[in-house]
C-alpha positions in Angstrom: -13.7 8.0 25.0 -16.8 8.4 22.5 -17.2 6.1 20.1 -16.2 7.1 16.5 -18.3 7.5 13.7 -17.3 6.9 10.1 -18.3 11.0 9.7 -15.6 11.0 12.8 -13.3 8.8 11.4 -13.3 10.6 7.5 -13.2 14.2 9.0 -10.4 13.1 11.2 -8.3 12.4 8.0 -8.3 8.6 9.7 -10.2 6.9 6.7 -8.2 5.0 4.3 -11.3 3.8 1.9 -10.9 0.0 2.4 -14.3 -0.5 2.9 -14.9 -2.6 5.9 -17.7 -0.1 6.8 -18.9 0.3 3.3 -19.9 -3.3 3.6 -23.0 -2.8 5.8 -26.5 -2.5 5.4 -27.1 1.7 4.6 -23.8 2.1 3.8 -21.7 2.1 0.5 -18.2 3.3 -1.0 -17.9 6.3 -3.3 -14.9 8.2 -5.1 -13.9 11.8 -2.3 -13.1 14.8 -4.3 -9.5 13.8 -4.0 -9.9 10.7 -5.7 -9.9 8.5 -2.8 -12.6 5.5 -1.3 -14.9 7.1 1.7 -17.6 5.2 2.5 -21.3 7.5 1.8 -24.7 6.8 3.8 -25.1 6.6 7.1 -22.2 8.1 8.2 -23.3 9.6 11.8 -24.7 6.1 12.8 -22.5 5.4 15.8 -21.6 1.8 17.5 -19.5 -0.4 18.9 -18.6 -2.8 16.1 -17.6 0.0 13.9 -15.6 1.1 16.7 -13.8 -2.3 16.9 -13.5 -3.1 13.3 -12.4 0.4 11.4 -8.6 -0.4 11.3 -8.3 3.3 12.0 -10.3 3.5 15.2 -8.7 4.4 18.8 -11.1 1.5 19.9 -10.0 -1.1 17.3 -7.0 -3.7 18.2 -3.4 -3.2 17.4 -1.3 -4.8 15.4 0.4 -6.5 18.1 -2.6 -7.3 19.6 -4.0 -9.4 16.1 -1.0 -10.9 15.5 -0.4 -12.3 18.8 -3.7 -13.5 18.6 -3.3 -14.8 15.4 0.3 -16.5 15.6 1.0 -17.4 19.3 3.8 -19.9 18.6 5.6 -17.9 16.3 9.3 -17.7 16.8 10.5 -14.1 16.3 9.2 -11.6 17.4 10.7 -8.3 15.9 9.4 -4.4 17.2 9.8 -3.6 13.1 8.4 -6.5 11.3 6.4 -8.6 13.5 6.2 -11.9 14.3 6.8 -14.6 11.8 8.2 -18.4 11.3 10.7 -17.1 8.7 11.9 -14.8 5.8 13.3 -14.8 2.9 14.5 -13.3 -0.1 14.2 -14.5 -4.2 12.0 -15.3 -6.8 9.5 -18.4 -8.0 12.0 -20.7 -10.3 8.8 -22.5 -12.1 6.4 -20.9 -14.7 6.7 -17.4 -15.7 5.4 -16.4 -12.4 8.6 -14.5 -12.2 8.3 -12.5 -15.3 4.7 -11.7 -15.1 5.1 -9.8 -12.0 6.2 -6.6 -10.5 9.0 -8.5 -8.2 9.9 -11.9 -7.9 6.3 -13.5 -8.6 5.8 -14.6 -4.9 2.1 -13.4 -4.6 0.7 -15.0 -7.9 2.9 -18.2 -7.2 1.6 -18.7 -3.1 -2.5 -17.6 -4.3 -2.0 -20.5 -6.8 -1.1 -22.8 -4.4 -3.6 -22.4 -2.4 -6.0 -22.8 -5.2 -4.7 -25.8 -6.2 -4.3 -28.0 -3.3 -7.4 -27.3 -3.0 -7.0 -24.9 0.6 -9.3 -21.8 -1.0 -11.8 -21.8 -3.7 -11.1 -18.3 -4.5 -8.8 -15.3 -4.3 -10.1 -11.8 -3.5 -7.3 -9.5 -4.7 -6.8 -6.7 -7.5 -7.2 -6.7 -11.0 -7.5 -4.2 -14.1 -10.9 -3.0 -15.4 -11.5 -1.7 -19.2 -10.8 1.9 -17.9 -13.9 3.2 -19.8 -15.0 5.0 -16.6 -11.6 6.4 -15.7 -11.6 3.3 -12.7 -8.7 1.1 -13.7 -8.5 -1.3 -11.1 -11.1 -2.9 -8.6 -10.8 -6.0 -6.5 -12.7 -9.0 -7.9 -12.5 -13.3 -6.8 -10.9 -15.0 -9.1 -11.1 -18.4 -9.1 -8.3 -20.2 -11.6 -4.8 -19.7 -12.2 -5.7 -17.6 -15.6 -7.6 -15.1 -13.4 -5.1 -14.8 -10.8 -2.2 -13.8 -13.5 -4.9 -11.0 -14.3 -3.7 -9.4 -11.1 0.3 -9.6 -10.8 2.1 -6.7 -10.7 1.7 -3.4 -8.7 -1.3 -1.3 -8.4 -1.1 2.4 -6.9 -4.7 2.8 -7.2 -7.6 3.1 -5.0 -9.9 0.3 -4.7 -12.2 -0.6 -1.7 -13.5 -4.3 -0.1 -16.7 -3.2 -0.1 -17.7 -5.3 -2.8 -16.0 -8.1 -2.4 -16.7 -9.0 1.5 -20.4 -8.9 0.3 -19.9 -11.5 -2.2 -18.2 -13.7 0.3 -21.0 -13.4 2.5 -23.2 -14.6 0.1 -21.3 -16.9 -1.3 -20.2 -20.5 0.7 -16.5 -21.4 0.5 -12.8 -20.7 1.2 -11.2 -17.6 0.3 -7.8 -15.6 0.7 -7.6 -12.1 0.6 -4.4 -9.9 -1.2 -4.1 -6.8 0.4 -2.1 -3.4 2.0 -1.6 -3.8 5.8 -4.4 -1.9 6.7 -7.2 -3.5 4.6 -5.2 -7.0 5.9 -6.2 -5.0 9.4 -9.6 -4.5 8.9 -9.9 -7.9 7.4 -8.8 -9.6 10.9 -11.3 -7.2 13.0 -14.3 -8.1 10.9 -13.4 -11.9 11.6 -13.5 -11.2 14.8 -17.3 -9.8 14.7 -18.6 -12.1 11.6 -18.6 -15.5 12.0 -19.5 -15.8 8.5 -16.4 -14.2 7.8 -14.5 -15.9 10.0 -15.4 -19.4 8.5 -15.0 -18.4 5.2 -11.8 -15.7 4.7 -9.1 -18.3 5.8 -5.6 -17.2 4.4 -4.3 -13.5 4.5 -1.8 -12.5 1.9 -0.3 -9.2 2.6 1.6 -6.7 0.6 4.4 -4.0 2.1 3.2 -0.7 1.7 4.9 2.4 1.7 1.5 4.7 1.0 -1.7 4.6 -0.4 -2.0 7.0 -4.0 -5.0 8.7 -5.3 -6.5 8.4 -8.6 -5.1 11.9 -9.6 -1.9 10.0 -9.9 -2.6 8.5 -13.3 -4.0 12.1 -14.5 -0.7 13.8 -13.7 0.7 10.5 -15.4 -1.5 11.9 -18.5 -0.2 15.3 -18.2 3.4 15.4 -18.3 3.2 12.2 -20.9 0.8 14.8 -23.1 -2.4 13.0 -22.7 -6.0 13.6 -21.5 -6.9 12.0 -18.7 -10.3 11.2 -19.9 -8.4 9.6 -23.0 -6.3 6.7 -20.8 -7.7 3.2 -21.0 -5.2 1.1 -19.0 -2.4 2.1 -17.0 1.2 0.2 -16.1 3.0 2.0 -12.9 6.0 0.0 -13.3 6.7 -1.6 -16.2 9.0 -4.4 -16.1 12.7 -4.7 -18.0 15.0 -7.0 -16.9 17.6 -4.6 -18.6 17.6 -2.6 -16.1 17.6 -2.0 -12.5 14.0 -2.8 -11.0 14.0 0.1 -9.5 14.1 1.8 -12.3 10.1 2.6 -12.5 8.7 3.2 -15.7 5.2 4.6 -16.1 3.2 3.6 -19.3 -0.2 4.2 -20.5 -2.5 3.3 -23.1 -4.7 5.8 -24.7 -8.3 5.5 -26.3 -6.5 5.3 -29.8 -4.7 2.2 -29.4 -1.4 4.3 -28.8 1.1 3.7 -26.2 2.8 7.0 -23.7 5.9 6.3 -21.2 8.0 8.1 -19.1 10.6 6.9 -16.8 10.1 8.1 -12.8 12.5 10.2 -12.8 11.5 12.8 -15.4 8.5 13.3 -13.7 7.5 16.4 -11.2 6.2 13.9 -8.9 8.7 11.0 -9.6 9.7 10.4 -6.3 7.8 8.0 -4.3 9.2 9.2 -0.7 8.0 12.8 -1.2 4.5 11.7 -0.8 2.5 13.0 -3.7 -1.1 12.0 -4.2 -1.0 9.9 -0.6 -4.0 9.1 1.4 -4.1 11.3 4.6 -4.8 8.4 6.9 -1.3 6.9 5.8 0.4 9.3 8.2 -1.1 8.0 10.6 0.1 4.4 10.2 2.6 2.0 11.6 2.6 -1.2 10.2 4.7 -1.4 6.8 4.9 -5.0 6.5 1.3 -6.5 7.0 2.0 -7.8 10.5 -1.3 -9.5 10.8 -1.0 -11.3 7.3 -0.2 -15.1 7.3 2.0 -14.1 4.9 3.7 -10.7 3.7 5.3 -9.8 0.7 7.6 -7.2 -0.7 10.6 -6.0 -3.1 13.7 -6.4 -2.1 15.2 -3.0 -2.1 18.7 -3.5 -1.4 21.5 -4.6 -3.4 22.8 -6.9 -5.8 18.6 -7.5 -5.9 17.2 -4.1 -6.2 20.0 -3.5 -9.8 18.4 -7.0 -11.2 16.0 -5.8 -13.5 14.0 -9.7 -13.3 12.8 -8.7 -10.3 12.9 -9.7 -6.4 10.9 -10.7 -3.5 11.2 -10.5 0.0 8.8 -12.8 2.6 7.7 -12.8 5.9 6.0 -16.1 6.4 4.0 -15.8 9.9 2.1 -18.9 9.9 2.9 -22.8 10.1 0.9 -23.8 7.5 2.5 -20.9 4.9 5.7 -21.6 6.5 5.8 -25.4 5.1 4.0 -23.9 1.7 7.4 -22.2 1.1 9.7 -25.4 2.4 8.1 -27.7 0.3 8.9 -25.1 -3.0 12.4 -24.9 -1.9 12.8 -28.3 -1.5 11.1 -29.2 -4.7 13.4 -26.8 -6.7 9.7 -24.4 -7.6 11.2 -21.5 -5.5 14.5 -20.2 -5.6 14.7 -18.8 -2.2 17.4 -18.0 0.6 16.3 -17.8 3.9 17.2 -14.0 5.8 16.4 -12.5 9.1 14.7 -9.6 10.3 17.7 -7.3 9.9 17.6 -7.8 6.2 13.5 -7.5 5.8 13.8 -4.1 8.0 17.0 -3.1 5.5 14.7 -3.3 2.4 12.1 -1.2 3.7 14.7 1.2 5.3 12.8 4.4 4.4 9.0 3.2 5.2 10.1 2.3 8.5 11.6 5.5 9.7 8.3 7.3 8.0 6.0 5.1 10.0 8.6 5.0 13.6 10.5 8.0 14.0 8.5 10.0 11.5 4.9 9.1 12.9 6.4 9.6 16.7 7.2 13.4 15.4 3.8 14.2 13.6 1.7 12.7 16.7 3.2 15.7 18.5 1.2 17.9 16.5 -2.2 19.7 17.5 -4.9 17.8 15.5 -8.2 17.8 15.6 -11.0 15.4 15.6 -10.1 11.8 16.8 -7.0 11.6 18.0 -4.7 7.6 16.4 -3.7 5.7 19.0 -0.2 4.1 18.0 1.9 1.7 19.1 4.4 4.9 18.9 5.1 6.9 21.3 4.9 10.7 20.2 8.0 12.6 20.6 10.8 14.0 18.5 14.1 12.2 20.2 16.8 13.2 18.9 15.4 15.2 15.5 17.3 17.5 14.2 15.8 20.6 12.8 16.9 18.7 8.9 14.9 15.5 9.4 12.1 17.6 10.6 11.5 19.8 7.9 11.9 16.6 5.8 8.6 15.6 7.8 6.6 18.7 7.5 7.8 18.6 3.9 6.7 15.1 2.9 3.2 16.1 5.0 2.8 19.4 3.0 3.4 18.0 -0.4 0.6 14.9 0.4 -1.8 17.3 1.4 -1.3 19.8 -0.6 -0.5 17.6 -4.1 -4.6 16.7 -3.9 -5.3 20.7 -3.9 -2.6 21.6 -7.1 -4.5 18.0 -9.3 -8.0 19.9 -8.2 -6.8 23.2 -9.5 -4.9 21.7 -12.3 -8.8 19.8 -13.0 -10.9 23.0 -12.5 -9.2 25.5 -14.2 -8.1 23.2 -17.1 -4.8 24.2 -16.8 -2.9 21.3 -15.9 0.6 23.3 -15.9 -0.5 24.6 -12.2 0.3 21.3 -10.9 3.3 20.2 -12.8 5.4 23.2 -12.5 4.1 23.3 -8.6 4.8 19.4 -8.4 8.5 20.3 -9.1 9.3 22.9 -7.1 8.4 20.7 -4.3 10.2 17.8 -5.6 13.2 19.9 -5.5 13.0 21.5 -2.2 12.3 17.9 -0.7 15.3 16.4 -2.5 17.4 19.4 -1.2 16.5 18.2 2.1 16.0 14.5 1.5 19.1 14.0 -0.6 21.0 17.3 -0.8 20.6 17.6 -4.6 20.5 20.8 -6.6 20.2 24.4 -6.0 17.6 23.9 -2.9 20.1 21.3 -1.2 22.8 23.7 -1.7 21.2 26.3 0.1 20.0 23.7 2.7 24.0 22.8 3.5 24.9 26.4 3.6 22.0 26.9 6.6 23.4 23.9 8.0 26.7 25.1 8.1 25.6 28.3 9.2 23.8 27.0 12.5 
């Protein structure tokens, strides 16, 4: 097999922008035309660390692989969510932790730990930016527990390491890194070539992931609330209300005047996470949901009673010792309010990623393709599909591809309409298969009974 190049690697729709590549001497990150992270420079420049550490390359470990590496005496060892020491399900009892997050407040509560007993001197993880520039998020190091409250909550945006693993580099101590499975991936196989690296980037903190957006998301945020995309300063993807159900997203921006726009999900053309709008090509091509190389892995908890309280939940998969007695110690001290769960209930909450990244992946790696070809720890096939769940594969693929084509339009023409109306015809045919709803499930059943 020829070794890929990151030209290979971005026309073989395998990039997903975390930059691990963009890191390196002639190389940097810049913003695609579809409003994704691709590393620009020297591009053709082939060899074998890039091979090995691009968390998209054939040549690069699995997840299995890492993790067994990484976490030899672990206890469970699950085909869905990995190995780990133990799970759980809850919230942080102590601070506002809780309230200042998206879920439960795990993530803010475990980087603050870490920070002060003194294990890290710094945190490497998401935060907001002025906006000014129509970038509203980048990763930064933060360094107290102030900064770290500057990045709770969820952040559908693109942002790259690029930056980031240079200023570690450069910079002596102990850091953790908060991250999507994949950058948490290319994290672990740049330890493994940079000793630097591997002395200094000491704690992993994962996040589930169900895709990667683009940053055409918040402009067709901006057009159905009646905005300008050049006129949004700040955006909220899921703004919190323990009123209601937490899965009740609520989009929210705020504008150059001062003024505030919001829409619940569900009045929007593209308000349905599973259909795949706006997602990163390379995240059909993924298997890992659950950051299965993290030292620690964090999600919502998606079923109920949690998913209908509005305060918000977390669920945890806690993969190394160390992490493992982290968490025991909160419980025990009355800081966390935590039950423990086992991998039947994780895999429950993330019910739908998992069959998109199992029996969905094994179906789409029976397609022709061209370029580099993934190499999964699924086997491609179609089992025991029927011709319903694989139109609800094609569809999802169609409407991610094709989503990044309408926003262009939508951009060029001025006419942002062209996406919107487009947006929800495909929402509608995908819900007719997805969920039999309206007139496009209706006709869906009567093919069905037809067959």
């Amino acid at each position: 097999m020829a070794e890929p190049t990151p030209a290979a690697i971005v026309g073989s729709g395998l990039c997903i922008g975390c930059g691990s590549c963009g890191a390196d001497a002639g190389r940097d990150m810049a913003w695609d035309r579809n409003g994704l992270r691709a590393p620009v420079g020297a591009l053709d420049m082939a060899g074998e660390a890039f091979a090995r550490t691009c968390p998209f390359s054939p040549q690069a470990r699995d997840e299995d692989a890492i993790a067994a590496a990484r976490f030899p005496t672990a206890p469970v060892v699950d085909p869905r969510i990995g190995r780990f020491e133990s799970a759980h399900v809850g919230h942080v009892a102590e601070g506002d932790f809780r309230s200042g997050g998206s879920s439960g407040g795990l993530v803010s509560w475990v980087a603050n730990e870490l920070l002060r007993t003194g294990a890290i001197d710094g945190v490497a993880h998401v935060v907001p930016t002025d906006g000014a520039d129509g970038v509203f998020f980048r990763y930064a190091i933060s360094r107290s527990a102030e900064d770290v409250a500057r990045g709770a909550r969820s952040r559908y945006f693109p942002v790259d390491l690029a930056a980031v693993i240079r200023e570690i580099r450069a910079t002596p101590g102990r850091y953790a890194i908060v991250g999507v499975p994949c950058f948490i991936k290319a994290i672990n196989l740049l330890r493994a070539e940079d000793a630097v690296l591997a002395e200094r980037v000491t704690h992993l903190l994962g996040l589930f992931c169900g895709h990667m957006k683009s940053a055409a998301f918040v402009d067709s945020f901006a057009w159905q609330l009646g905005a300008l995309p050049e006129q949004v300063r700040a955006v909220e993807y899921r703004r919190k209300d323990a009123g209601r159900p937490a899965n009740w997203y609520t989009a929210q921006l705020e504008l150059a005047d001062g003024s505030v726009r919001d829409r619940d999900w569900w009045h929007l053309a593209d308000g349905d996470w599973g259909a795949g709008f706006f997602q990163a090509s390379a995240c059909n091509w993924c298997d890992d949901v659950v950051a299965e190389t993290a030292d620690i892995a964090f999600g919502d908890a998606w079923v109920e009673p949690y998913a209908s309280d509005g305060r918000g939940t977390n669920v945890a998969i806690v993969r190394s010792p160390e992490l493992r007695d982290m968490i025991a110690d909160g419980v025990r001290g009355g800081r966390l309010s935590l039950e423990a769960v086992d991998a039947d209930f994780i895999a429950d909450t993330q019910a739908a990623g998992l069959r998109q990244r199992r029996e969905g992946l094994a179906y789409r790696l029976t397609w022709p393709r061209s370029g580099i070809t993934p190499r999964k720890r699924v086997a491609p096939g179609r089992g025991d599909l029927g011709w319903r769940r694989r139109l609800i594969y094609r569809a999802r693929y169609a409407i991610s591809r094709d989503s990044h084509c309408m926003a262009r339009l939508a951009r060029r023409t001025g006419q942002s309409w062209l996406y919107v109306r487009w947006a929800a015809m495909m929402l509608g045919l995908y819900q007719g298969l997805a969920y039999h709803r309206g007139w496009a499930g209706r006709l869906f059943d009567w093919l069905e009974r037809r067959r």
